[in-house]
C-alpha positions as a printed NumPy array, in Angstrom:
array([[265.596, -92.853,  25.925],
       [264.141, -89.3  ,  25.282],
       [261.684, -87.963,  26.99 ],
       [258.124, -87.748,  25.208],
       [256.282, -84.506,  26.26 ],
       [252.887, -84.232,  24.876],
       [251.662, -81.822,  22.647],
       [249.298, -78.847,  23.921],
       [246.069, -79.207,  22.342],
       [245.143, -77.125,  19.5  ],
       [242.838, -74.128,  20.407],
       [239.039, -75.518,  19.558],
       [237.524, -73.328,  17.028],
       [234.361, -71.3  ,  17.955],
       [231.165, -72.595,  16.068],
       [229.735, -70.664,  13.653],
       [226.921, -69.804,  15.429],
       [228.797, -67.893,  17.975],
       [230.524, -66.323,  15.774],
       [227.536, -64.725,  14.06 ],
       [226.194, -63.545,  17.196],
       [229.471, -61.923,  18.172],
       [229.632, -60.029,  14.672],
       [225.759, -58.883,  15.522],
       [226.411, -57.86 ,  18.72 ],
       [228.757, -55.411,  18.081],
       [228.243, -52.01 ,  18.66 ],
       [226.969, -50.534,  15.77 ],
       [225.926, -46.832,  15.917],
       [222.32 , -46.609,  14.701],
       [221.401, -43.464,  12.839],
       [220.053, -41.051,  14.835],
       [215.928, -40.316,  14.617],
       [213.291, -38.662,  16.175],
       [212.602, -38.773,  19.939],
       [210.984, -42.617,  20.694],
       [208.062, -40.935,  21.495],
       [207.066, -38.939,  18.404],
       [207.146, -42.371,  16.574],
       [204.026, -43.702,  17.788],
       [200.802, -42.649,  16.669],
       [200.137, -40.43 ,  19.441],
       [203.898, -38.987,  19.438],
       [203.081, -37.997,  15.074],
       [199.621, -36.275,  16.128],
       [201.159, -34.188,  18.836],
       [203.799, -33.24 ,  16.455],
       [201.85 , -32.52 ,  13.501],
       [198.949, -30.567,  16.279],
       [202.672, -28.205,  17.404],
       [203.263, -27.808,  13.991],
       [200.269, -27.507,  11.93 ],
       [199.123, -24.845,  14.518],
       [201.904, -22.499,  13.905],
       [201.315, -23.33 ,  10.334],
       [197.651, -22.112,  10.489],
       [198.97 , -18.568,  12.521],
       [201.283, -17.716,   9.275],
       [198.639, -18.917,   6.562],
       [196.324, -16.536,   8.473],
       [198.647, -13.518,   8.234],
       [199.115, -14.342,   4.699],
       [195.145, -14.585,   3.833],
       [194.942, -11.24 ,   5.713],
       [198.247,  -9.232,   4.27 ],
       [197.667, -11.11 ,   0.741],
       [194.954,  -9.004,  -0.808],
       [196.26 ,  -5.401,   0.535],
       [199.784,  -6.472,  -0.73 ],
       [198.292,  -7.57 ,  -4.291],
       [196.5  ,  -4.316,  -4.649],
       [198.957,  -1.714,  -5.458],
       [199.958,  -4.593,  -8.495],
       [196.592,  -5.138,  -9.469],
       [195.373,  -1.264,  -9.596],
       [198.66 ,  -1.162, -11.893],
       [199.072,   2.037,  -9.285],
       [203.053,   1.707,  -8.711],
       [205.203,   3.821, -10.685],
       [208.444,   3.216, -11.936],
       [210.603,   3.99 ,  -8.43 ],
       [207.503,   2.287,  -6.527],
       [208.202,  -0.916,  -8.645],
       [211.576,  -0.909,  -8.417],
       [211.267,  -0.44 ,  -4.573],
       [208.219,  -3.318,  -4.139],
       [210.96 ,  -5.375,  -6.098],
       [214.233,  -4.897,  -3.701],
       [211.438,  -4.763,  -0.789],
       [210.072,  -8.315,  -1.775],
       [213.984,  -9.785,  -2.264],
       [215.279,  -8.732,   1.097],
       [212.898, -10.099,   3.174],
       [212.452, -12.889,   1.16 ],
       [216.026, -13.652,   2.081],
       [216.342, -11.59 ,   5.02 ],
       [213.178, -13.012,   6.997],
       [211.934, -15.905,   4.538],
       [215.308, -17.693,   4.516],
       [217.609, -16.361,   7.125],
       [215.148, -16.597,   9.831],
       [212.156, -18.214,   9.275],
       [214.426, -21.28 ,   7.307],
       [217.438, -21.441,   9.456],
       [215.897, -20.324,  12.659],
       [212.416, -20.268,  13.525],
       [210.966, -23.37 ,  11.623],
       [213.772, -25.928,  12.335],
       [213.114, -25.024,  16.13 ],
       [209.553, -25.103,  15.951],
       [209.596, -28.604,  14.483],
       [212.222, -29.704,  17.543],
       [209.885, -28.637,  20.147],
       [207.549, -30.187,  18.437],
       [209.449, -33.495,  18.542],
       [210.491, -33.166,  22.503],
       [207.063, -31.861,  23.073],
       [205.507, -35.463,  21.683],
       [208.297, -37.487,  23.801],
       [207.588, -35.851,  26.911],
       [203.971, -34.789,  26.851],
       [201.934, -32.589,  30.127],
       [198.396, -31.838,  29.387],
       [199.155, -28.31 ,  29.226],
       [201.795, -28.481,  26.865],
       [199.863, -30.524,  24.634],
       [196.929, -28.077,  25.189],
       [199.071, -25.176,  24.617],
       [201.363, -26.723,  21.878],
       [201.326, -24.766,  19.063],
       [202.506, -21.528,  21.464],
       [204.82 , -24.052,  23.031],
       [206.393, -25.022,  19.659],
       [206.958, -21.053,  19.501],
       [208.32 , -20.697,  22.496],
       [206.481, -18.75 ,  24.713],
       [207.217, -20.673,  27.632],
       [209.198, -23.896,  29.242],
       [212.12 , -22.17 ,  27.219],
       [215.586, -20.321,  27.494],
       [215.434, -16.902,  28.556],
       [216.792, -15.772,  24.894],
       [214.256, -17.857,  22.954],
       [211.526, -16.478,  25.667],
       [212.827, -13.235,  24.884],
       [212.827, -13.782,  21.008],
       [209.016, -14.831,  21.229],
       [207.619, -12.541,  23.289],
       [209.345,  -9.545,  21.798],
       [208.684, -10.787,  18.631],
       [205.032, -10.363,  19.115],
       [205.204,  -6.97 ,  20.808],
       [206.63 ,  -5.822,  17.554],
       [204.578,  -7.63 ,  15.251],
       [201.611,  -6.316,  16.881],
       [202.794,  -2.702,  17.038],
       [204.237,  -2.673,  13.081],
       [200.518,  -3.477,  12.42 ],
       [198.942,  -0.837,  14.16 ],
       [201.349,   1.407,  12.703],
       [200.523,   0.32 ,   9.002],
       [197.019,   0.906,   9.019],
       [197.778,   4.518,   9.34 ],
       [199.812,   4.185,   5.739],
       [198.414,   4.791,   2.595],
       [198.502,   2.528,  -0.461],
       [200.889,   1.774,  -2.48 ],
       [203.091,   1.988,   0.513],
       [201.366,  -0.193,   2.853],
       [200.897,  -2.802,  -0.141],
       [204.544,  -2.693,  -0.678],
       [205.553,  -3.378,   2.866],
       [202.904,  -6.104,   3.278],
       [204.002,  -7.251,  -0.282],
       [207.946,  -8.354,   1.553],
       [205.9  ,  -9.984,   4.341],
       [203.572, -12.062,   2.672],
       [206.602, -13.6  ,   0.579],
       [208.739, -13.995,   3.293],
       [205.857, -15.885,   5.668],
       [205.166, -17.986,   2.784],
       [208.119, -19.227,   2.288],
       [208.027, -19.7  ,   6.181],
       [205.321, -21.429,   5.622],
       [206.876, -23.937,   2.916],
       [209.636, -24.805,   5.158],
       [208.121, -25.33 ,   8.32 ],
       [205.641, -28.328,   6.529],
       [208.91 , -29.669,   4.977],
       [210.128, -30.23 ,   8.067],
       [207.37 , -32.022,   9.409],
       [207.649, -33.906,   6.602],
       [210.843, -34.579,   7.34 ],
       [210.483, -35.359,  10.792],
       [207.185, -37.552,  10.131],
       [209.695, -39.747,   7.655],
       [211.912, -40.075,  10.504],
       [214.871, -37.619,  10.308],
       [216.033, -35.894,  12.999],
       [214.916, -32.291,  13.802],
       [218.248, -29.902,  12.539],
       [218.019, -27.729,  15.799],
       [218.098, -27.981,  19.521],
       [214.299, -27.426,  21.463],
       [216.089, -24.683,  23.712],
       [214.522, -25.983,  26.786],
       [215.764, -24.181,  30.097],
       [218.771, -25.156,  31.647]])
């Protein structure tokens, strides 16, 4: 007589349910956003306060440069190597400064400080924010160097251009005011941006 060995039971299948919950609990990579913090309601106003206060320093500059810049075009006082000269004046900075640094540089940090700034607040940070956003302090020795040395010459270029006459001071102010406005356009953009709930493009440059 042979032997009757019994079969090994078949594998019981998993119910459905638990299969579900193993497909959800998979690791999915979620997009990245902005900090937790900026995406409460206190988070978005210290944001837009960073923000919206170096916004309000460059719309300033350009209420105050506008007019002496739209002079020389309104007297009609340029002549023909003046124009040509307000013309290649106006297009390098507007690439120069408007897009090179204010676009790739300046504003995309701003608005990243802005965004660490309103995940990790300190009442003088917050106080301070728009100069923080700027980085004039709580930031890498280059971007500390970049700020305050930016000033220093900002301040001195405008004590030197009151001594200039028109059309020449209207032709140098004429480059600025384009290139802060577009400045200006980009750096509300990306609070835009960053208020819909993209990430900020650059790094804050906090100190090691």
């Amino acid at each position: 007589m042979l032997p009757v060995t019994a079969s090994p039971p078949a594998p019981r299948s998993a119910p459905a349910g638990a299969l579900r919950t193993g497909v959800e609990s998979a690791s999915i990579p979620a997009p990245r956003g902005t900090p937790d913090g900026a995406t409460g309601l206190g988070g978005r106003v210290i944001l837009s306060y960073g923000v919206l206060g170096v916004a309000g320093l460059l719309t300033q500059a350009i209420c105050r440069l506008g007019p002496i810049a739209a002079e020389p075009l309104v007297d009609r006082s340029l002549d023909a190597f003046q124009g040509a000269l307000y013309v290649a004046w106006a297009a390098s900075s507007l690439y120069f400064e408007g897009y090179r640094a204010f676009q790739l540089r300046f504003c995309p940090r701003v608005v990243a400080r802005a965004a660490w700034l309103a995940a990790h607040p300190t009442p003088l940070r917050v106080a301070l924010a728009p100069l923080f956003c700027m980085g004039f302090f709580h930031a890498r020795r280059a971007t500390l160097a970049l700020a305050w040395g930016t000033s220093a010459m900002v301040v001195g270029f405008v004590v030197a251009l009151r001594h200039v006459a028109q059309p020449w001071r209207g032709i140098v102010d004429g480059g600025v005011v384009l290139a802060l406005g577009w400045g200006l356009l980009t750096l509300l953009a990306s609070l835009a941006s960053t208020l819909a709930g993209r990430a900020p493009r650059s790094s804050p440059e906090l100190p090691d």
